[in-house]
N, C-alpha and C positions, 0 to 999 in steps of 0.2 A: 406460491409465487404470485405476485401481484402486478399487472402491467399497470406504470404509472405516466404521467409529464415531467420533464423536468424539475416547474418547477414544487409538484409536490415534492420529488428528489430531497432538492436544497432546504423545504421549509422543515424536514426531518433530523436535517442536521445542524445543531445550535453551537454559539458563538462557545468553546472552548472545548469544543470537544477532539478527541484525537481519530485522526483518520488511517488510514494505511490505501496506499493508492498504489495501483500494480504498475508494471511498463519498467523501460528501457531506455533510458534520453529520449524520453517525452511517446516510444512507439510501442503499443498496448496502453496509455494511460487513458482515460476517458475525458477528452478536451470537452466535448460540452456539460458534464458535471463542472469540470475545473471553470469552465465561464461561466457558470451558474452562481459558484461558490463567491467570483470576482466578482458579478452586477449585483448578488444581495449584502456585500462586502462581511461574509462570517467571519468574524477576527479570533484571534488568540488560538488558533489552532494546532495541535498539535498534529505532525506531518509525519508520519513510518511509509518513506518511501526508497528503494533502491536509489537512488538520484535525484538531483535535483535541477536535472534535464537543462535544458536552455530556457533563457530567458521566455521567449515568444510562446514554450510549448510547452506542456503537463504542469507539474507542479509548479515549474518554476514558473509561471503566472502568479499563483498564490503568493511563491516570494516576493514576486516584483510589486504585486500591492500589500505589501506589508500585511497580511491576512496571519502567519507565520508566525506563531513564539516559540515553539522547541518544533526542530527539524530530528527526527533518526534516519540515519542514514549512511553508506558506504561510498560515496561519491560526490563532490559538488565540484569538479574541475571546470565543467563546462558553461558553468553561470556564476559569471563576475558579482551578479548582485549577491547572491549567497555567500558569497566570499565579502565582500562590502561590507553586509549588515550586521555577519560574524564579528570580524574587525572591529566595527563600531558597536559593539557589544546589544545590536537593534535584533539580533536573532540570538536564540540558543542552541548549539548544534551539538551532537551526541553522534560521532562518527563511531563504525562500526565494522569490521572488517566483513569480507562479502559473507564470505560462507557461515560466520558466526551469524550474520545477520540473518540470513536464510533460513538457517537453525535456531535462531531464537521465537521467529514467526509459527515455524513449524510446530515448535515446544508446544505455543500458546495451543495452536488447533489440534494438537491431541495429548494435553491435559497435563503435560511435562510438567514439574517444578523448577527445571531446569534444562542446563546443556553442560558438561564436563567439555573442555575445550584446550588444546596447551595455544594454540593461538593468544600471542601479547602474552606471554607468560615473563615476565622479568621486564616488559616496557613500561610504558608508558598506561598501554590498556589496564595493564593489573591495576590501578591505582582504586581505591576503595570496595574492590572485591575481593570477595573468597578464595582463596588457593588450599585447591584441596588433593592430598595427595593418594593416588592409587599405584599400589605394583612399584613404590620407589622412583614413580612421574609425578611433577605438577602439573596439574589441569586448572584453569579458572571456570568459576562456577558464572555461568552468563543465565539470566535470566530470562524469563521468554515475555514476547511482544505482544502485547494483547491492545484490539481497538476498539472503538465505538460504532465504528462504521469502516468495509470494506467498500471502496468505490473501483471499480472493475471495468475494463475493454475487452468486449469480447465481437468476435468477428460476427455470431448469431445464436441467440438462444430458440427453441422450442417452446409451445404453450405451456410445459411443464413447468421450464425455465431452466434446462438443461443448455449447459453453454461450450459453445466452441472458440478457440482462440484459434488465431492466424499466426504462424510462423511463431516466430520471439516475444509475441503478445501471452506468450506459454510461460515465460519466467517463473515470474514472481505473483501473476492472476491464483492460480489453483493455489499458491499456500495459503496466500489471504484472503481466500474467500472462506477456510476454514476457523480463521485468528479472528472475528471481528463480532461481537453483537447481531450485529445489521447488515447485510452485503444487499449492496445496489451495484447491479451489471448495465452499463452500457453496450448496449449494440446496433450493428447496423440493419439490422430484420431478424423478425421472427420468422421461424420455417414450420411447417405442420409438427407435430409430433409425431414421433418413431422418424424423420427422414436425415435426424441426425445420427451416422451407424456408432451405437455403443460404446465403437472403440475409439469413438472419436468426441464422446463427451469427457470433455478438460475437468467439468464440475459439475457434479450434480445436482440436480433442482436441488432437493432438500437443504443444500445450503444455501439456495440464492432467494431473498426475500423480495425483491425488487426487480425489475425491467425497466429502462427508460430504453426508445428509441431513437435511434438518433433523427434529428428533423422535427420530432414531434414537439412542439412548444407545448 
């Protein structure tokens, strides 16, 4: 793990590449990566996030400056603009029911080919997928989420770069930090090493290649 700035952060990640961003309507997402992402304006990005939060907060900043070409995601009730852009065919959205979503991230971080799932079996979801049957059930074969870059909230990592998350910033951080090429954690301080106990590291160093501080330009 490597403690960085900002903006070396942002200059790592290039104009189309797809991200996966943790959090919860905008709480565990890492807002200063996401304003990083808006002031060096990265476009065409692809976004694997649980939501696409509110306008003002997480992700949906990126939507609001049009940074966004394909959204994945289980939720966008809370931000008109994502609903807008969809509408106006300015975004492409890939809705995804939660737990299937969860499970396909998962997939990607330990090596799956797959997920068997009866979730959307005879909707709408099935359309262009696999229906494979076991035991005289259909299941859809969902494929797993793989990124270029994990951007992560975390409450504080250790000089190892072992990271703790605060409450609900627990989601969806620990899967995607195992899905992604690259994981860069946001936090709000570093603590000595060893003073985080064990059983309260969310992720392990070895998965986190990055630190940025929060405050630190």
């Amino acid at each position: 793990m490597k403690i960085i700035d900002l903006k070396e952060a942002i200059d790592m990640i290039e104009e189309g590449s797809t991200i996966m961003v943790g959090g919860f309507l905008g709480f565990g997402s890492p807002e200063e990566l996401m304003d990083g992402l808006v002031s060096e304006s990265k476009k065409a990005l692809t976004v694997i996030s649980n939501d696409s939060a509110f306008p003002e907060t997480g992700i949906g900043k990126l939507i609001v400056a049009k940074l966004v070409k394909k959204l994945i995601t289980s939720h966008m009730g809370t931000n008109p603009e994502t609903q807008r852009q969809m509408i106006n065919k300015e975004l492409e959205v890939e809705l995804v029911p939660q737990g299937t979503f969860a499970e396909r991230i998962r997939a990607a971080g330990v090596g799956l080919g797959g997920i068997l799932t009866p979730t959307g079996v005879g909707t709408l979801v099935q359309d262009g997928k696999e229906v494979i049957e076991v035991n005289g059930k259909k299941y859809l074969l969902e494929l797993p989420l793989h990124a270029d870059f994990a951007l992560l909230k975390a409450k504080k990592a250790d000089y190892l770069g072992n990271l703790y998350y605060s409450l609900t910033a627990r989601n969806f951080n620990p899967l995607m930090a195992m899905a992604a090429d690259v994981v860069i954690a946001e936090v709000e301080e570093i603590v000595p090493t060893g003073s985080i106990p064990p059983e309260e590291v969310h992720t392990p160093h070895v998965l986190v290649d990055y630190v940025v501080v929060e405050g630190r330009k």
